[in-house]
Phi, psi and omega in degrees: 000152192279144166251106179332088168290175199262306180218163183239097159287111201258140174245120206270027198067187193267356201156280171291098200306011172259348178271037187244130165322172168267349179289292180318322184304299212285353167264000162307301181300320189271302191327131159266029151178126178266125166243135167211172174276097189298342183267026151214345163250175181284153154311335202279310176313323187234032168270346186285341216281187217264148174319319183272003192270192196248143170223082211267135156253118138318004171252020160257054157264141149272224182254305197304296220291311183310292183298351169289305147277345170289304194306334188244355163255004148283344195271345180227042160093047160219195220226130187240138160218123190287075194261138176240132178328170175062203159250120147345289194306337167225142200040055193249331153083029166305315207319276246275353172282303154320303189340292184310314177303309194287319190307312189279000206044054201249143186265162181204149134247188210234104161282103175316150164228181197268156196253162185255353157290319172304302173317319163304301181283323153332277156331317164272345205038072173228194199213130186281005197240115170243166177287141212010026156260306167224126176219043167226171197193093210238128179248126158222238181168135158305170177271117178257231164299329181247113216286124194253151212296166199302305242274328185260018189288138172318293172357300187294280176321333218263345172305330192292351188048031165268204192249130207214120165244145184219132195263176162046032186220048181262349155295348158222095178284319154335290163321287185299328169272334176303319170297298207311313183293326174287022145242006175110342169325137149313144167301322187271032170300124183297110159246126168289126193254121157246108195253103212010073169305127186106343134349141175272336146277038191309140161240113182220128209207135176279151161176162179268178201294317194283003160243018185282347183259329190292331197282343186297303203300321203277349160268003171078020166236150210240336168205163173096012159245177169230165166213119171283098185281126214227090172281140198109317264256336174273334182302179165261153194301138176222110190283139181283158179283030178287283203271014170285118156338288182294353184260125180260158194202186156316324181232017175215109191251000000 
């Protein structure tokens, strides 16, 4: 048996409320208050929630104001679920929530959700682990308001030549093609611009590092994308040995 939290952090996915679990739809479904961010998820998303329950956009809210309500409809037996875009987990400011939560003795879990780089690569169909080319996958973001430590500067990562989705840096694409070459990516590296995908005004378009900040701009988006820096992605094709004749396993001799 499942065991009933007081609240639920739910990961509602990138957008389209069918790319959301079904674990997630049903604590949704279950809550007696839904709080989400309306300026990054749909409405669509929490329409699954029960008619009597309470349903909040949380996004002029702070943090005291959001746990001030999860505090009083746990305080009178009932159950929240917290949707958050995306996964919780990244870049989701969950940490400082749980806080609150351990401070108050309230219990909760986490449901995953598709992350909008998965959704992206999908959508674009491309794949970010090619055979003896890239087989890492670094997700990061510049430094905005919120600053990210010397040790993790794009610049540094970009040394690895892997495959890099890089989140919350759609206000400078400047910035960002200024790192990648200055770690060594080719200017003709492909990257995929994805604009709030799973959306109904999803925007998703290929263009290289070096024409990546004219191509951001000349599309008007300043946030709510990622871009997948895709090394290889050109090279000729190298098929994996999963399905290779000569390769044996366990369940193929």
């Amino acid at each position: 048996m499942e065991k009933r939290s007081q609240v639920c952090f739910v990961g509602a996915g990138p957008g389209d409320p069918e790319l959301m679990t079904i674990k997630g739809k049903r604590r949704i479904e279950e809550a007696d208050l839904v709080l989400y961010a309306g300026s990054l998820i749909q409405r669509e998303v929490v329409i699954c929630a029960r008619k009597d329950a309470e349903v909040f956009d949380s996004s002029s809210m702070t943090l005291d104001e959001t746990h001030a309500l999860i505090l009083d409809v746990v305080r009178r037996g009932g159950t929240v679920a917290r949707v958050h875009t995306g996964d919780p987990s990244l870049y989701g400011a969950i940490r400082e929530q749980m806080a609150l939560l351990d401070r108050d003795g309230i219990s909760y879990d986490i449901v995953p959700g598709v992350t909008a780089a998965f959704a992206a690569a999908a959508a674009a169909r491309v794949s970010f682990t090619l055979p003896e080319r890239a087989q890492t996958l670094i997700l990061t973001r510049i430094s905005g308001r919120t600053l990210v430590p010397d040790r993790e500067r794009l610049q540094d990562l970009a040394r690895h030549q892997t495959s890099l989705a890089i989140y919350l840096s759609a206000s400078d694409p400047e910035g960002v093609a200024r790192e990648l070459l200055a770690g060594g990516y080719p200017g003709e590296t492909p990257v995929v611009v994805a604009y709030r995908v799973g959306w109904p005004d999803e925007v998703i378009f290929v263009t290289q590092i070096s024409t990546l900040p004219e191509a951001v701009r000349q599309a008007g988006i300043q946030r709510q994308a990622v871009f997948l820096v895709l090394p290889g992605q050109r090279d000729k094709a190298i098929s994996s040995r999963l399905y290779s004749p000569q390769f044996t396993h366990s369940f193929r001799r």
